[in-house]
Steps between C-alpha positions, in 0.01 A plus 500: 500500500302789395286501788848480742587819298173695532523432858800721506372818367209715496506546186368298201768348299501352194733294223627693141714267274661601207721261244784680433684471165846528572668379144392277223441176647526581894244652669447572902232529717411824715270491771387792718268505848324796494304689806149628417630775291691341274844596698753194471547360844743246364650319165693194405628465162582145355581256240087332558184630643502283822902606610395866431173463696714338766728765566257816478297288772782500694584797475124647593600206828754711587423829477156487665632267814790829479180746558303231747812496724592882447145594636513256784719668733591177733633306194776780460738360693454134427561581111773766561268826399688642803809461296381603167156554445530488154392152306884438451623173529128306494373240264223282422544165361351127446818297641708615789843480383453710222310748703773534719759503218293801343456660826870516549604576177286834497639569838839500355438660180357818708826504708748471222274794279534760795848367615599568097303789517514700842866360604634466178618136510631358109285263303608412190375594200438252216570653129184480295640306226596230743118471654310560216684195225323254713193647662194325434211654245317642752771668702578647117145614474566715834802663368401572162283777702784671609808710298717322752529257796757554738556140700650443853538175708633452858518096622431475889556194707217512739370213802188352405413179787843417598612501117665765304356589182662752236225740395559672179377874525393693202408860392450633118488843412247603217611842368269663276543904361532616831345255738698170667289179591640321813386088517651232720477152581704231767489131440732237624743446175414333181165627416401765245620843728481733225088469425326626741729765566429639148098421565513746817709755282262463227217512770623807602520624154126432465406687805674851357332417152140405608434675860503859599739593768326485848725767690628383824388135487787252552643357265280660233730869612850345414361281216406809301762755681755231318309432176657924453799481707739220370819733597403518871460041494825466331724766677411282847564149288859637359627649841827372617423124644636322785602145389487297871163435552394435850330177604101469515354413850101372487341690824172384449347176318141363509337289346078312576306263283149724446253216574238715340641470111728263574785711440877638636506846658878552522685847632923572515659809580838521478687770756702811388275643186267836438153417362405606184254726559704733762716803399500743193304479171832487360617168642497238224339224682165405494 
């Protein structure tokens, strides 16, 4: 697998592990792939070494077939870059139906963020002391970092191969002195939704804490313009909501068994959304 990896880059990449110490008696894995100067391509963050090595390969999959197709002009159209040439909506993964089910599910969970967002359409918000009773030690671990974690969940019926599935959509809110943390997840219902929203809040976190800010590089910009500007985040969140929701409609779906890797390259956009990455610093979406 390493060699299908280094294929995919020019640079030299390498493996950094770390055992993680999350509370007495539970511990987690962390493992990063790093480019040739030490820059984290990718991560996955687990209950064992093998899961976490897993999903930070898949990751590094996806991103780097994202930049293959991106610079290959005549694959635009065939994975939708003439749609949204952001990596929105792609995923790598080791069994088809849960690439496509991840595929989707980020597809949706960037349209519900900007339609909550940009057009101001309700999702509830779940009080703390209802989440946090029953979240898990590590999820705990990721809050603890934070004064306060604001918690929000929208459930979305969505077509996936001529079945419906209810996804479960997720975003936390980290607030910390002045600074808010945004994290989200979709799953189909009955797995753990809160955790890795709170690992990309707490991710996020990190980044402020141990990077210096980069200027105008996306997302690194609205990471740190937010880590100062926690006002600006929640005046857009607390706007007056719209409660009728308007139905999701899949415009494009793909997905191809990589022969090389023996892999899934999946890709869903779903119509009637703003990418992340457009509009003003100010816009808390990234």
């Amino acid at each position: 697998m390493l060699e299908v990896m280094q294929r995919l880059t020019s640079k030299k990449i390498s493996a950094q592990e770390a055992l993680v110490p999350i509370h007495p008696g539970v511990e987690f894995w962390h493992c990063s792939i790093l480019d040739d100067q030490s820059f984290p391509i990718s991560g996955g963050f687990a209950a064992t070494r093998d899961y976490a090595r897993k999903i930070a390969i898949a990751e590094f999959l996806e991103r780097m077939n994202y930049h293959k197709i991106y610079r290959n002009p005549d694959q635009h159209k065939v994975w939708g870059l003439d749609s949204v040439s952001t990596a929105c909506g792609f995923a790598v993964g080791f069994h088809r139906e849960n690439t496509i089910l991840r595929s989707i599910a980020e597809a949706h969970e960037r349209w519900v963020m900007s339609k909550w967002i940009d057009e101001d359409y309700l999702i509830e918000e779940i009080p703390a002391e209802v989440v946090e009773k029953d979240l898990d030690p590590v999820s705990k671990f990721f809050a603890s970092h934070f004064d306060k974690v604001l918690y929000f969940k929208k459930d979305l019926a969505v077509p996936i191969e001529d079945k419906w599935v209810t996804l479960e959509i997720a975003q936390t809110m980290g607030l910390k002195d002045n600074g808010i943390y945004p994290g989200s997840s979709a799953q189909k219902t009955g797995g753990n939704l809160w955790q890795h929203s709170l690992l990309e809040s707490f991710r996020h976190y990190l980044a402020v804490k141990n990077n210096p800010d980069r200027g105008d590089v996306f997302p690194d910009n609205k990471v740190h313009f937010f880590s100062k500007n926690s006002q600006v985040a929640l005046d857009q969140i607390y706007r007056p909501k719209k409660e009728q929701w308007p139905v999701s409609q899949i415009k494009f779906h793909r997905c191809e068994q990589i022969d090389d890797g023996n892999y899934f390259l999946a890709r869903t956009i779903v119509d009637g959304w703003n990418t992340w990455n457009q509009g003003l610093l100010e816009r808390f979406l990234y």
